[in-house]
LUMSETOR-82366 format. One record per atom (N, C-alpha, C): residue in one letter; residue number from 0; x, y, z; chain. Coordinates in Angstrom, 3 decimals, decimal comma. Example, Ala and Ser with C-alpha at 12.3 -4.5 7.8 and 13.67 -1.06 7.14 Angstrom:
2
> a/0/13,190/-5,690/7,800/A .
> a/0/12,300/-4,500/7,800/A .
> a/0/13,200/-3,300/7,800/A .
> s/1/12,850/-2,250/7,080/A .
> s/1/13,670/-1,060/7,140/A .
> s/1/12,900/0,030/7,870/A .
END
This chain:
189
> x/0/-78,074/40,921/134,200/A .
> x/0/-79,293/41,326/134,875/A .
> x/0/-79,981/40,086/135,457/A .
> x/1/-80,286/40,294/136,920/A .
> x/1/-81,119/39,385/137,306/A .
> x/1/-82,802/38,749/136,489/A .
> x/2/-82,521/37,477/136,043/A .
> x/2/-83,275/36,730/135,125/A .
> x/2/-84,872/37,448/135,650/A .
> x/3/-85,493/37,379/136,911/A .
> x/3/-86,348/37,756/137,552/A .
> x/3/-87,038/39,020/136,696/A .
> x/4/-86,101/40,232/137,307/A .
> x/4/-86,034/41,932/136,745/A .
> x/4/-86,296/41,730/135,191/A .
> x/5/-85,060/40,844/133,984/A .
> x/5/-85,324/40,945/132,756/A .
> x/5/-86,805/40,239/132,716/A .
> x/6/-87,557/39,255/133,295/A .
> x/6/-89,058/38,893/133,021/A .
> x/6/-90,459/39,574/133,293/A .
> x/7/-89,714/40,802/134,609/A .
> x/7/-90,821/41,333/134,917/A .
> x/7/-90,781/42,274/133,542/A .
> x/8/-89,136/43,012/133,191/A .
> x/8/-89,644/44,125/132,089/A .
> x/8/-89,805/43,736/130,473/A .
> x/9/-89,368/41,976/130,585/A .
> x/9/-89,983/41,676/129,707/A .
> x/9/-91,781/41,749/129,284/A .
> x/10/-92,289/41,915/130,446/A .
> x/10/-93,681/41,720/130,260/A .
> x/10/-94,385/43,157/130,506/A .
> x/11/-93,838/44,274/130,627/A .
> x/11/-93,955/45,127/130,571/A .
> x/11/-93,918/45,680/128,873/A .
> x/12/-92,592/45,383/128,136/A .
> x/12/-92,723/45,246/126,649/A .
> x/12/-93,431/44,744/125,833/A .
> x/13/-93,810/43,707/126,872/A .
> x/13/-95,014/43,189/125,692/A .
> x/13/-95,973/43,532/126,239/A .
> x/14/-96,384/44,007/127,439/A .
> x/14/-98,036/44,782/127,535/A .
> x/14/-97,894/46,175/126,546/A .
> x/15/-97,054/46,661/126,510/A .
> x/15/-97,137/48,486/126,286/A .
> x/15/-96,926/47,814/124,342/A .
> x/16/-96,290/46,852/123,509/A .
> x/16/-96,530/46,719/122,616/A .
> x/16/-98,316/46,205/122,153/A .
> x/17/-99,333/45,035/123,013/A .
> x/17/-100,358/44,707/123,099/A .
> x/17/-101,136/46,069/123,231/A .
> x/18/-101,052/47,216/124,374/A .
> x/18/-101,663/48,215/124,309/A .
> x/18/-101,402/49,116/123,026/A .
> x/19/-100,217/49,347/122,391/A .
> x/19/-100,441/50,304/121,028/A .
> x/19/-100,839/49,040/120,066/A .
> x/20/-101,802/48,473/120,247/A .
> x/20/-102,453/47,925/119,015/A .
> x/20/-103,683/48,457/119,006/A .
> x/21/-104,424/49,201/120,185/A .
> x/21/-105,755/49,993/120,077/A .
> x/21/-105,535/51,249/120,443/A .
> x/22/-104,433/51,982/121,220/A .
> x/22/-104,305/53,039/121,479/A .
> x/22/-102,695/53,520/120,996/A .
> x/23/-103,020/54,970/120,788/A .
> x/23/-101,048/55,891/120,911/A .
> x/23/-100,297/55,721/121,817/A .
> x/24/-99,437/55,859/121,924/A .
> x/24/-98,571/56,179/123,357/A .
> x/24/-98,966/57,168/124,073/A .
> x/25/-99,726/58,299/124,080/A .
> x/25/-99,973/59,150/124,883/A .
> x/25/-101,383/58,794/125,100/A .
> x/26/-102,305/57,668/124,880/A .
> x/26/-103,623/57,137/125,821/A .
> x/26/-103,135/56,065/126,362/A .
> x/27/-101,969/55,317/126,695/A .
> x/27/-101,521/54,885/127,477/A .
> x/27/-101,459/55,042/129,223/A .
> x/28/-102,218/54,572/129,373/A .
> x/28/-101,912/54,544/131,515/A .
> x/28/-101,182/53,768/131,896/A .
> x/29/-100,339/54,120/133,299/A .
> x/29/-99,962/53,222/133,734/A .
> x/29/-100,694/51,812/134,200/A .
> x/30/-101,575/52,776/134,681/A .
> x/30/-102,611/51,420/135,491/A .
> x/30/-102,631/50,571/133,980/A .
> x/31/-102,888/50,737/133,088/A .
> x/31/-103,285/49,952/131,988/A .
> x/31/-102,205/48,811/131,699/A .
> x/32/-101,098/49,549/131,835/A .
> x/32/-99,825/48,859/131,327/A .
> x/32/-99,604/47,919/132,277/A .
> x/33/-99,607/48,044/134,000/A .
> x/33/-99,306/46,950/134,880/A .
> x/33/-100,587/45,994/134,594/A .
> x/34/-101,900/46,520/134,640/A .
> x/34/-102,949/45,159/134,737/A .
> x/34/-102,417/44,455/133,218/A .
> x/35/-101,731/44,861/132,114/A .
> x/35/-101,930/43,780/130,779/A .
> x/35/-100,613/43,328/131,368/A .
> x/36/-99,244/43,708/132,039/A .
> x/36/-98,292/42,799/132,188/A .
> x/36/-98,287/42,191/133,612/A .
> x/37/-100,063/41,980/134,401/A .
> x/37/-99,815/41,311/135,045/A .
> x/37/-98,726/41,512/136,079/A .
> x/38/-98,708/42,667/136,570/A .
> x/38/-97,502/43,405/137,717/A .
> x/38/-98,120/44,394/138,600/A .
> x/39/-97,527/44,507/139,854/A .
> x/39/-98,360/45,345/140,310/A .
> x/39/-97,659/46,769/140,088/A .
> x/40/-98,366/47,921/140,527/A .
> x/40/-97,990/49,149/140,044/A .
> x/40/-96,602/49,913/140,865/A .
> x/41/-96,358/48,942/141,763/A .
> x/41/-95,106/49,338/142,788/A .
> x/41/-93,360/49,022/142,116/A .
> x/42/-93,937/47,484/141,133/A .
> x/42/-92,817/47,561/140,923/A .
> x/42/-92,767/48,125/139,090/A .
> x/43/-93,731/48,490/138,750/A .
> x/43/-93,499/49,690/137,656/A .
> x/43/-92,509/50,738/138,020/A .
> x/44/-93,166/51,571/139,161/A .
> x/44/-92,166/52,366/140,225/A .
> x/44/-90,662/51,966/140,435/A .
> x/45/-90,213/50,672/140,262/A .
> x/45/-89,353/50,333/140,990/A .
> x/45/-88,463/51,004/139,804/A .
> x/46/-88,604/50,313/138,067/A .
> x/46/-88,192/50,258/137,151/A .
> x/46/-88,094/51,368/136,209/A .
> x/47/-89,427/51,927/136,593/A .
> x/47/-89,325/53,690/135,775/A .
> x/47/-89,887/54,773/136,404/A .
> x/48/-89,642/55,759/135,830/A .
> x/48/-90,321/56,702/136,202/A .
> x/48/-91,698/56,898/136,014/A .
> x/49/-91,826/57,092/134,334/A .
> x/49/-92,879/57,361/133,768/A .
> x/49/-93,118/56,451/132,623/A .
> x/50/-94,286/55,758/131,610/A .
> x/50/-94,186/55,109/130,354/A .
> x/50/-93,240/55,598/129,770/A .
> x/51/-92,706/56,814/129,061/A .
> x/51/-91,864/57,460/128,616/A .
> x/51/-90,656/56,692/128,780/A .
> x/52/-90,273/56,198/130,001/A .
> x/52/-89,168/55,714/130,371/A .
> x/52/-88,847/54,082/130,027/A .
> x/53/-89,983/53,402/130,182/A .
> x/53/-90,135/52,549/129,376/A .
> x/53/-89,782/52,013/127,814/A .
> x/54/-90,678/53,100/127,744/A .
> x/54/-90,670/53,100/125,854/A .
> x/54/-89,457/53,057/125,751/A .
> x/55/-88,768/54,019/126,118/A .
> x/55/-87,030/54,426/125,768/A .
> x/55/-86,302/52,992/125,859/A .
> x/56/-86,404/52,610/127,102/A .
> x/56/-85,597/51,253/127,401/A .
> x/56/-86,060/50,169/126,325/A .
> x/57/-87,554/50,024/126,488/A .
> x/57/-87,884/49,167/125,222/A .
> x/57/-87,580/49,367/123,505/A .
> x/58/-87,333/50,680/123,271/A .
> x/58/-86,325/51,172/122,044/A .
> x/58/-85,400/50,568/122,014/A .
> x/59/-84,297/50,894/123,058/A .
> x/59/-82,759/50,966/122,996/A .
> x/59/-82,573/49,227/123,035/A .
> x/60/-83,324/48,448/123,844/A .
> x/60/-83,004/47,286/123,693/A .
> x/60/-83,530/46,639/122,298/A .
> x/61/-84,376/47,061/121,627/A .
> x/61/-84,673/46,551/120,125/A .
> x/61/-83,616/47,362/119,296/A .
> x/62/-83,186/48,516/119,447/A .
> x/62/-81,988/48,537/118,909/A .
> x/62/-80,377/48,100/118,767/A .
> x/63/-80,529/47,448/120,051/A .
> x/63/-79,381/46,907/120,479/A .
> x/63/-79,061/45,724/119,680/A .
> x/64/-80,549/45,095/119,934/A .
> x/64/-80,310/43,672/119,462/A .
> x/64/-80,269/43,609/117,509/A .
> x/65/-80,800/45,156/117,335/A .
> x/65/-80,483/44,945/115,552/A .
> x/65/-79,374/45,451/115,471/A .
> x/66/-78,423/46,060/115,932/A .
> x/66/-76,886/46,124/115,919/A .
> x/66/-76,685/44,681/115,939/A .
> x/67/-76,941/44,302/117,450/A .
> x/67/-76,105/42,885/117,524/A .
> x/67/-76,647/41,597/116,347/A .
> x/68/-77,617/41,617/115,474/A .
> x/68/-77,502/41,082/114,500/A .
> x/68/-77,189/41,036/113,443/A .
> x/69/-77,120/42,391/113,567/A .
> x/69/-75,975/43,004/111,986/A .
> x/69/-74,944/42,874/111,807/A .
> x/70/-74,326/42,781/113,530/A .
> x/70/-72,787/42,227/114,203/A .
> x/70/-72,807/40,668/113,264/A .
> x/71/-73,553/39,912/113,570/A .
> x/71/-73,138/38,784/113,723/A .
> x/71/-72,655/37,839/112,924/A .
> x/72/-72,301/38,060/111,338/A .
> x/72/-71,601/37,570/110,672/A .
> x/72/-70,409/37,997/110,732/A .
> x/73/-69,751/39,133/111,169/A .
> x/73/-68,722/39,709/112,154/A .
> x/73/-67,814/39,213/113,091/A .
> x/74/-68,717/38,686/113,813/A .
> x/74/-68,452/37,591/115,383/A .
> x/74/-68,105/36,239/114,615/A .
> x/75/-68,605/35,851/113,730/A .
> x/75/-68,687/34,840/113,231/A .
> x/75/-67,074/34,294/112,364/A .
> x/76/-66,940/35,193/111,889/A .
> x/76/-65,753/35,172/110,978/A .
> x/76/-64,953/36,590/111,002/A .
> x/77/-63,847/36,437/111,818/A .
> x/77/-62,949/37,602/112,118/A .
> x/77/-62,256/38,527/110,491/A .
> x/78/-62,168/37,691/109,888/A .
> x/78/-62,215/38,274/108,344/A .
> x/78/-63,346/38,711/107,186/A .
> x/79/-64,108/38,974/108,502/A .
> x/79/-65,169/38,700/106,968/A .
> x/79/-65,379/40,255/106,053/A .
> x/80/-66,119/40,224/105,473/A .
> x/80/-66,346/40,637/103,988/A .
> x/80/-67,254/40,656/103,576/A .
> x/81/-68,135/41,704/103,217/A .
> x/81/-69,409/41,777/102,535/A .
> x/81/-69,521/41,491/101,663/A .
> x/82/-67,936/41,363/100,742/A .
> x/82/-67,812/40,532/99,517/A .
> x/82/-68,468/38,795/100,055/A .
> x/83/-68,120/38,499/101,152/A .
> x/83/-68,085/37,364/101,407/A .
> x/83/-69,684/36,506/101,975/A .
> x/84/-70,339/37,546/102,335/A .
> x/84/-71,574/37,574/102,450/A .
> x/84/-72,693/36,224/101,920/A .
> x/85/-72,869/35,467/102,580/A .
> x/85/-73,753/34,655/102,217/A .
> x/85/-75,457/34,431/103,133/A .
> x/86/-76,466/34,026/102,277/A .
> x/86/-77,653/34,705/102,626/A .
> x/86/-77,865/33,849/104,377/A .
> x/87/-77,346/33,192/104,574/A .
> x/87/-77,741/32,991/105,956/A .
> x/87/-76,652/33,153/106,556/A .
> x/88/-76,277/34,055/106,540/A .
> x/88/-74,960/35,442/107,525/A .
> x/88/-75,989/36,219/107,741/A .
> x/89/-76,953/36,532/106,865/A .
> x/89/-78,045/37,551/107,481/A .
> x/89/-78,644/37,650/108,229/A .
> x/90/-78,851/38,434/109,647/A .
> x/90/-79,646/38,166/110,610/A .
> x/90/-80,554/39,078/110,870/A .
> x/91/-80,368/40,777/110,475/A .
> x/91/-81,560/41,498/110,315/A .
> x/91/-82,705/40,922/110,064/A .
> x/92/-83,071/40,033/109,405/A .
> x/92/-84,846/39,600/109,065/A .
> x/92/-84,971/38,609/110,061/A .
> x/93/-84,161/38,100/110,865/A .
> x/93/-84,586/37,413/112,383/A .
> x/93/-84,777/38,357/113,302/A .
> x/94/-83,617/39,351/113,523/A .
> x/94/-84,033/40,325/114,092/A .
> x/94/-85,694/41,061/114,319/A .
> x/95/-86,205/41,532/113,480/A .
> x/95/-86,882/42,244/112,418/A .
> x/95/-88,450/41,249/113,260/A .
> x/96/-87,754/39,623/112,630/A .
> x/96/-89,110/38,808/113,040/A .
> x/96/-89,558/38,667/114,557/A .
> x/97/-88,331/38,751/115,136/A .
> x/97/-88,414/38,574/116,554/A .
> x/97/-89,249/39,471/117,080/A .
> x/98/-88,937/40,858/116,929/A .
> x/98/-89,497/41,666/116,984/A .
> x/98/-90,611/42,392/115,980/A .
> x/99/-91,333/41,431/116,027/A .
> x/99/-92,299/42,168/114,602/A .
> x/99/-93,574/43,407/115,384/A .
> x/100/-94,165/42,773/116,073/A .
> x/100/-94,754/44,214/116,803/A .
> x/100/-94,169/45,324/116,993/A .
> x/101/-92,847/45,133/117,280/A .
> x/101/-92,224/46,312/117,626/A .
> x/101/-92,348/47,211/116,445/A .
> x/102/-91,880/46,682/114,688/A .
> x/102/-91,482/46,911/113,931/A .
> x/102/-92,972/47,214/113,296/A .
> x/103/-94,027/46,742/113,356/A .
> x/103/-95,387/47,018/112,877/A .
> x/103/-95,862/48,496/113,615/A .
> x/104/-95,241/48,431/114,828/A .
> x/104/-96,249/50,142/115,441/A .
> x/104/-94,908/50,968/114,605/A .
> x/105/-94,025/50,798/114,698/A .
> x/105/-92,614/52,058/113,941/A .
> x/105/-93,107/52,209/112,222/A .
> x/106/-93,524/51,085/111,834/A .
> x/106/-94,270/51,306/110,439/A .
> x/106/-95,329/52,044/110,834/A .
> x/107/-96,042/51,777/111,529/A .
> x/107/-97,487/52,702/111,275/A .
> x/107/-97,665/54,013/112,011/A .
> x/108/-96,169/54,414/112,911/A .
> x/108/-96,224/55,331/113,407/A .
> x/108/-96,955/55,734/114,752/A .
> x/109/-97,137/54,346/115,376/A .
> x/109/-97,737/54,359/116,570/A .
> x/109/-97,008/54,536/117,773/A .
> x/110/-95,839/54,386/117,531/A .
> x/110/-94,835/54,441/118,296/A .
> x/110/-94,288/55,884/118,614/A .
> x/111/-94,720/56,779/117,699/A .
> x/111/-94,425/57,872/117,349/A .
> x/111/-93,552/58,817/116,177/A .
> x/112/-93,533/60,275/116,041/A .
> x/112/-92,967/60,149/114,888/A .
> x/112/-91,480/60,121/115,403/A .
> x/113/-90,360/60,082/114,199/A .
> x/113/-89,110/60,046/114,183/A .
> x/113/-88,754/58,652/114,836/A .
> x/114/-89,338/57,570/115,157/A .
> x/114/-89,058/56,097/114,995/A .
> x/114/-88,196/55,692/113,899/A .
> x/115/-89,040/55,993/112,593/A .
> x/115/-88,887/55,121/111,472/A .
> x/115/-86,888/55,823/111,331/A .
> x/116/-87,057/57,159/111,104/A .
> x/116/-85,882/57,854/111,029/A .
> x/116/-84,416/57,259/112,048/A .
> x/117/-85,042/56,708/113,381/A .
> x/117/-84,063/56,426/114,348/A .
> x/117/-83,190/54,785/114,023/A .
> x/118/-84,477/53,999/113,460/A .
> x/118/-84,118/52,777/112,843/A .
> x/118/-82,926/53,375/111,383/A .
> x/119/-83,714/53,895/110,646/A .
> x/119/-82,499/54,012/109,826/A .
> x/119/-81,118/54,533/110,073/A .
> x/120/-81,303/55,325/111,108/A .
> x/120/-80,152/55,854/111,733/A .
> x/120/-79,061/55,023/112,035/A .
> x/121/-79,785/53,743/112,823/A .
> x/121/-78,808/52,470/113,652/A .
> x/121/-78,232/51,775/112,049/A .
> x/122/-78,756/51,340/111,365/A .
> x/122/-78,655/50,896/110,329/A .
> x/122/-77,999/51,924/109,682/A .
> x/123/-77,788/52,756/108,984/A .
> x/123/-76,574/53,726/108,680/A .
> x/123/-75,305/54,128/109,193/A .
> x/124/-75,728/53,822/110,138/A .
> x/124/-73,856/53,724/111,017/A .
> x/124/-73,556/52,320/111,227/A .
> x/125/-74,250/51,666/110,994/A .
> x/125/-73,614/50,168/110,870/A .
> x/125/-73,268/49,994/109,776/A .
> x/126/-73,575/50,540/108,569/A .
> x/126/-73,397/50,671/107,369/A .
> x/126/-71,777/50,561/107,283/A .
> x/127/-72,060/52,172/107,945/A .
> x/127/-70,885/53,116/107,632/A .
> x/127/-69,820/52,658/107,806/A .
> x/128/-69,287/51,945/108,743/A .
> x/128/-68,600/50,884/109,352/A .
> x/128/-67,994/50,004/108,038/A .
> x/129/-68,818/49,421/107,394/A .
> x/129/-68,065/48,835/105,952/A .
> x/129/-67,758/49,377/104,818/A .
> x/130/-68,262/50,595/104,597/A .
> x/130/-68,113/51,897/103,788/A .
> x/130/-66,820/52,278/103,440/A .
> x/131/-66,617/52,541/105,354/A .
> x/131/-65,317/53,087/105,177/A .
> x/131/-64,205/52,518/105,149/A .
> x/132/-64,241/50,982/104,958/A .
> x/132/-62,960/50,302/104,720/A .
> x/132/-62,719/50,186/103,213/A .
> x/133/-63,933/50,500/102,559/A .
> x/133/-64,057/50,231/100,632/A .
> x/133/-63,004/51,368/99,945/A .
> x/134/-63,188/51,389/99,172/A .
> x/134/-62,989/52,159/97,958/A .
> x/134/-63,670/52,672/97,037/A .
> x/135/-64,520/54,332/97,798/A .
> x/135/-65,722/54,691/97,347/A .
> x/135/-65,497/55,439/95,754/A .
> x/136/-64,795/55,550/95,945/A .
> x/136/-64,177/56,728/94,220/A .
> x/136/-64,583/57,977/94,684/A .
> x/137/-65,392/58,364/94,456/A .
> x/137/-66,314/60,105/94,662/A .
> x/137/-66,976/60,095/95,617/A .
> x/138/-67,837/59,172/95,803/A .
> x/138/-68,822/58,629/96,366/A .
> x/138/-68,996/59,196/97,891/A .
> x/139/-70,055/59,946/98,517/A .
> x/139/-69,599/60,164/99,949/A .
> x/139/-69,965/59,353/100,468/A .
> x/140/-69,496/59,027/101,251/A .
> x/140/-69,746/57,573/102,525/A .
> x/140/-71,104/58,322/103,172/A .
> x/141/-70,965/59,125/103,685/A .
> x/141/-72,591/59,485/104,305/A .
> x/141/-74,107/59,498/103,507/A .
> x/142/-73,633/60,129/102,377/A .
> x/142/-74,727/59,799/101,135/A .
> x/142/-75,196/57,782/100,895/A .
> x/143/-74,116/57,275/100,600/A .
> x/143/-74,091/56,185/100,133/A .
> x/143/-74,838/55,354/101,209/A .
> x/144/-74,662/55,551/102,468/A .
> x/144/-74,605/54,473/103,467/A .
> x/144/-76,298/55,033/103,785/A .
> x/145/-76,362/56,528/104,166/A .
> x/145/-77,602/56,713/103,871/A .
> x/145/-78,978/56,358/103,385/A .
> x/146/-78,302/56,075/101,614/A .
> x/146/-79,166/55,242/100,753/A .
> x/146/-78,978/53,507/101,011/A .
> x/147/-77,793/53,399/101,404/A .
> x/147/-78,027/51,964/101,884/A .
> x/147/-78,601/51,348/102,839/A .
> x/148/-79,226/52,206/103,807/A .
> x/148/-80,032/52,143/105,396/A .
> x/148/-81,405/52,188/105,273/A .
> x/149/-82,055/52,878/104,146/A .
> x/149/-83,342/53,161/103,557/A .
> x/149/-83,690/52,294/102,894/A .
> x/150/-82,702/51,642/102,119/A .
> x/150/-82,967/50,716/101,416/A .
> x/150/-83,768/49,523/102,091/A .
> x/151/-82,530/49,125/102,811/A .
> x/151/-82,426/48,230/104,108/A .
> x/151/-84,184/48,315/104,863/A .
> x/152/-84,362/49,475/105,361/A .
> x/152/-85,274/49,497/105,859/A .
> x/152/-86,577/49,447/104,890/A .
> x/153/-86,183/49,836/103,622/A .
> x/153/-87,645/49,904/102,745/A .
> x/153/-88,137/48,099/102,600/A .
> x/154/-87,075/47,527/102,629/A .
> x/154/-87,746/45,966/102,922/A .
> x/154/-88,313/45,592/103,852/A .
> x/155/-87,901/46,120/105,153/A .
> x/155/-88,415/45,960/106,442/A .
> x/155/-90,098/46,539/106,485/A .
> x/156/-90,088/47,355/105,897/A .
> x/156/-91,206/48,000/105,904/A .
> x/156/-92,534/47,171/104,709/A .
> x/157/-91,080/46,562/103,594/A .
> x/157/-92,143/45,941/102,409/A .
> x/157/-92,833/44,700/103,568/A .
> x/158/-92,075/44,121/104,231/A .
> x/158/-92,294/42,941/104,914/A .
> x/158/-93,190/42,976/106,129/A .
> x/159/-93,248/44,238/106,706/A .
> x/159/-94,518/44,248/107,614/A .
> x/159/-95,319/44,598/107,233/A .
> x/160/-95,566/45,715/105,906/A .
> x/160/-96,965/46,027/105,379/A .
> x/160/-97,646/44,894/104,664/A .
> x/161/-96,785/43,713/104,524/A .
> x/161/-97,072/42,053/104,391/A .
> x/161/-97,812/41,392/105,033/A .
> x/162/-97,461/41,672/106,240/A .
> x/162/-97,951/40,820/107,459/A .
> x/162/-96,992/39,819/107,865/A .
> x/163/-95,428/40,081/107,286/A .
> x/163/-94,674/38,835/107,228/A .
> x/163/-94,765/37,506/106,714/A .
> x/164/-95,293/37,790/105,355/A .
> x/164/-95,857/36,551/104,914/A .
> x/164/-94,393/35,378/104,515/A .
> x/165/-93,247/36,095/104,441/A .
> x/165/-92,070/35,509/103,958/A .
> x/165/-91,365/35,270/105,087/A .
> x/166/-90,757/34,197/105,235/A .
> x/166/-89,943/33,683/106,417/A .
> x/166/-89,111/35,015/106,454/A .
> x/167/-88,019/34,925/107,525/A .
> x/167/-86,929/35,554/107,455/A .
> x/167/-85,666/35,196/106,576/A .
> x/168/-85,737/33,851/106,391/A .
> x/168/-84,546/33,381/105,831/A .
> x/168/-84,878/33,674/104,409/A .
> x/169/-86,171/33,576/103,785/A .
> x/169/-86,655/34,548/102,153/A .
> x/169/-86,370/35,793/102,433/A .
> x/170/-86,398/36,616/103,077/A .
> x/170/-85,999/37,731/103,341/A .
> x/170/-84,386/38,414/102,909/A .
> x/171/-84,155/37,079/103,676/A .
> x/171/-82,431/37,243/103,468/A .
> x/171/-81,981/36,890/102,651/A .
> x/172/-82,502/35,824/101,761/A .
> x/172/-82,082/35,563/100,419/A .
> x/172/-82,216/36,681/99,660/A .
> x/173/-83,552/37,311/99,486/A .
> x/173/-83,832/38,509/98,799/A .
> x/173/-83,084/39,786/99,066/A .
> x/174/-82,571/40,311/100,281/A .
> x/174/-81,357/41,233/100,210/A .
> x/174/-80,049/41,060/99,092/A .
> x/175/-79,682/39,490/99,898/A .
> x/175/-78,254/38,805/99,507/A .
> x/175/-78,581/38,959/97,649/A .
> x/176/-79,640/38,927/97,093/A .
> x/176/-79,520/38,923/95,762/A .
> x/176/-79,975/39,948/95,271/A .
> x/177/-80,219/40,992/95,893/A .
> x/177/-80,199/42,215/95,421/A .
> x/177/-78,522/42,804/95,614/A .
> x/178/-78,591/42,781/96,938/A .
> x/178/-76,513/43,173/97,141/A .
> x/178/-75,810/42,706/96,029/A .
> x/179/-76,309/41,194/95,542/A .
> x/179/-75,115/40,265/94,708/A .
> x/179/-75,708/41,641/93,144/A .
> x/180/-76,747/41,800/92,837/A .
> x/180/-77,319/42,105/91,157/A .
> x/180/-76,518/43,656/91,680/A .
> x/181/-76,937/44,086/92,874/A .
> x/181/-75,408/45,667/92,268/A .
> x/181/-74,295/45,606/92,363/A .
> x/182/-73,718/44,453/92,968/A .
> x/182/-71,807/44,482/92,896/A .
> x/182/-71,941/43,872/91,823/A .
> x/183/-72,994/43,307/91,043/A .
> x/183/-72,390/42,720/89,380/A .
> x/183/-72,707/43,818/88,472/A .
> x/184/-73,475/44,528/89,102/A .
> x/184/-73,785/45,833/87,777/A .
> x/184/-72,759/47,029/88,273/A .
> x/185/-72,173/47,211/89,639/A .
> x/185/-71,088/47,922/88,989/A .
> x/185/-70,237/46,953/89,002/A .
> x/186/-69,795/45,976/88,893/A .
> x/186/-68,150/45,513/88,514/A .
> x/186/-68,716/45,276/87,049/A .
> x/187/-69,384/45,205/86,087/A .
> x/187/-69,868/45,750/84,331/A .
> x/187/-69,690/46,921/84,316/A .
> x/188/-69,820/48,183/85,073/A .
> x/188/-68,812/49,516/84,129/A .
> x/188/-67,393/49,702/83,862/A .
END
């Protein structure tokens, strides 16, 4: 994408995140959204239809990029292993930080409902993905990965109702040693 286009709708993301810090998405104007990103209202036009259309794009690209950080100990090491997992392989809580507004209106529901649900969603099929190479015993992979996406996200959520007081890289330590305390409590049954 032309560098230009990604700066104008970069600043479009961050006006329409600056505006849900006093209003919903549905007291949102356009006019509102071009005067905070500093654009005029033609080339809003150019890029969407409606806010609606926005929002969406500004979703899918914060989802993208928490795939692509969940990827990235992946990319990193063509063998890798969640056995193999070490706390700065973790990139969700950079993710997460990068985007912390984003992740503060989806906590508080400003974003709207079924947010919080859509995050766990991305995060459950990324899950699922290492699930299904294991050796679950009984276990259903959809259940399991389920509870492993909630989980996932119940930190995300401990960490913005924080204010982010913990780096990301404490963050990631604190997963990595929760992951490590249940593969040692089940490899003890």
């Amino acid at each position: 994408m032309d560098r230009r286009i990604q700066k104008t709708k970069n600043a479009f993301y961050r006006a329409f995140l600056e505006l849900l810090k006093t209003k919903n998405v549905q007291q949102i104007t356009i006019t509102e959204l071009v005067q905070e990103a500093d654009v005029n209202r033609s080339t809003f036009y150019k890029h969407y239809g409606e806010k609606e259309d926005l929002l969406h794009e500004l979703t899918e690209s914060v989802l993208n990029d928490l795939r692509t950080a969940y990827d990235d100990p992946y990319k990193q090491n063509k063998a890798f292993s969640t056995r193999n997992l070490q706390p700065h392989m973790i990139k969700i809580f950079d993710h997460v930080y990068r985007n912390q507004l984003f992740y503060s209106h989806v906590i508080s529901s400003k974003i709207g409902p079924g947010f919080q649900n859509r995050v766990c969603h991305v995060i459950q099929d990324l899950v699922l993905r290492d699930a299904t190479k294991s050796n679950l015993a009984n276990i259903n992979p959809q259940v399991l990965t389920s509870y492993q996406a909630h989980a996932i996200f119940g930190i995300i959520v401990y960490w913005t109702e924080n204010h982010f007081q913990e780096s990301a890289d404490y963050m990631a330590k604190q997963l990595f040693l929760i992951l490590k305390a249940q593969h040692q409590l089940d490899t003890a049954k």
